[in-house]
N, C-alpha and C positions, 0 to 999 in steps of 0.2 A: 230375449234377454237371458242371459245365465247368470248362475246362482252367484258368482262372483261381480259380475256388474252391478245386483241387485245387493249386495253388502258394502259395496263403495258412497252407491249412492245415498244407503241409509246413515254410514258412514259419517259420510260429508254433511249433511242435514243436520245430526250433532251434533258436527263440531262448530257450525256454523251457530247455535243454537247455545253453545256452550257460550262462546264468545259473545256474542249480543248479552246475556245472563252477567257475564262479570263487566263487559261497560255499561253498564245498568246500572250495576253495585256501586259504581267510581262516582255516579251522577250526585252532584250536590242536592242536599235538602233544600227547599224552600224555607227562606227565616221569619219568621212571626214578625209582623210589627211590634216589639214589644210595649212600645207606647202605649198603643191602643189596648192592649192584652190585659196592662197591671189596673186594676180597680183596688183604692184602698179601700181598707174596712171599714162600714157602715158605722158612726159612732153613738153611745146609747149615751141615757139619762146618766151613769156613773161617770164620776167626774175619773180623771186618768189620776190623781195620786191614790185614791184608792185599789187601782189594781196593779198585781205584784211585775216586776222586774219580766222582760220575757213573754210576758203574756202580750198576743198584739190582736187579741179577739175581744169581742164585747161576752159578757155572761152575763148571767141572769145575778141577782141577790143572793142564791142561796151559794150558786158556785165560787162568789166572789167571798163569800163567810168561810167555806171549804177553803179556798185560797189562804187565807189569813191565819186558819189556824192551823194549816202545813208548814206554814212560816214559821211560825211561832214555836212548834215543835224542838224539844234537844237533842240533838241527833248523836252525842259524844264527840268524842272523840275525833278529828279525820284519819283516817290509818293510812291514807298514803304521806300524811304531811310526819315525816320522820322527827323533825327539827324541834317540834313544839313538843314530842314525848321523853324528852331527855331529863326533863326531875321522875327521878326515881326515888320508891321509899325503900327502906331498908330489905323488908319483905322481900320487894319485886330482885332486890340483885341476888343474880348465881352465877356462883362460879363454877366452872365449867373444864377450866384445865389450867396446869402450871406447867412453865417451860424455862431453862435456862441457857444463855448463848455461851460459848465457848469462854466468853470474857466472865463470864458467872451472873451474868444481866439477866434479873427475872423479869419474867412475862406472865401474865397472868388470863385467861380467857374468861371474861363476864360479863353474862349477854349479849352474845355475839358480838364483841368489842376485843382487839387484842390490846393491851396495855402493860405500862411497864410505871416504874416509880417516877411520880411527878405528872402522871397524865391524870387525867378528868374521868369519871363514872359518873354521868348525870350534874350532881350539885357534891362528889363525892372527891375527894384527893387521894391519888393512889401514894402511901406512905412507904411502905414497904410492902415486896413478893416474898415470901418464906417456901419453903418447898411445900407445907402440906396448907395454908392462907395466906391471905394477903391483908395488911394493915390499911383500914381507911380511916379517912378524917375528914368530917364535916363541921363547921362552927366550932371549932375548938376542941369535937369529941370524936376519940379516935374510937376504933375497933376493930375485930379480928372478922373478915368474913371468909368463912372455911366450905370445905365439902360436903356438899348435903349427907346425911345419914341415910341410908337407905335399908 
């Protein structure tokens, strides 16, 4: 045999080897009875309104007290819920920048909010944009909120 027959044939050996390799890969898994598989959870002496929401294990006493007083807990705020942080106190507003349109329609930037007169800051009425504040009014009382001093 020469050296070129003896590279064909090793050749041909893997590609043959290759092939069997990838329909192999194509063969479906075998599927679990799931039936038979799912076992619910063993239930203990705690009755179920004593454990929290989510929980679907039995615990001991003490884990079940641990539970109770992570509930319990104030946690503030939620910062992705936007909607519920809109009362603002006078403090929290800044203004941030003043803009006027071609028409002379001011705009005002506070708290990452653009607004113009007659829109909303929180529980605040935007009254009037002046070039250097902007006039608000809450409950009857107006006032000037300006550029912080720096």
């Amino acid at each position: 045999m020469t050296k070129d027959v003896k590279q064909l044939i090793v050749m041909g050996v893997l590609v043959l080897v290759l092939i069997f390799a990838v329909l192999n890969s194509f063969k479906k898994k075998p599927v679990k009875n799931k039936s038979s598989a799912f076992k619910p959870p063993v239930e203990s002496a705690v009755d179920k309104k004593s454990l929290s929401p989510g929980v679907g294990i039995s615990m001991d006493n003490k884990g079940l007290i641990l539970q109770k007083q992570r509930m319990d807990l104030d946690w503030g705020r939620d910062p992705f819920n936007t909607a519920v942080d809109k009362e603002f106190q006078l403090a929290d507003l800044r203004l941030k920048g003043i803009s006027f349109s071609r028409d002379k329609q001011g705009y005002a930037f506070i708290n990452n909010e653009i607004v113009k007169k007659g829109d909303r800051v929180g529980n605040y009425e935007v009254v009037e944009v002046e070039k250097d504040k902007v006039l608000l009014r809450k409950a009857g009382q107006s006032f000037y909120l300006a550029f912080p001093q720096e």
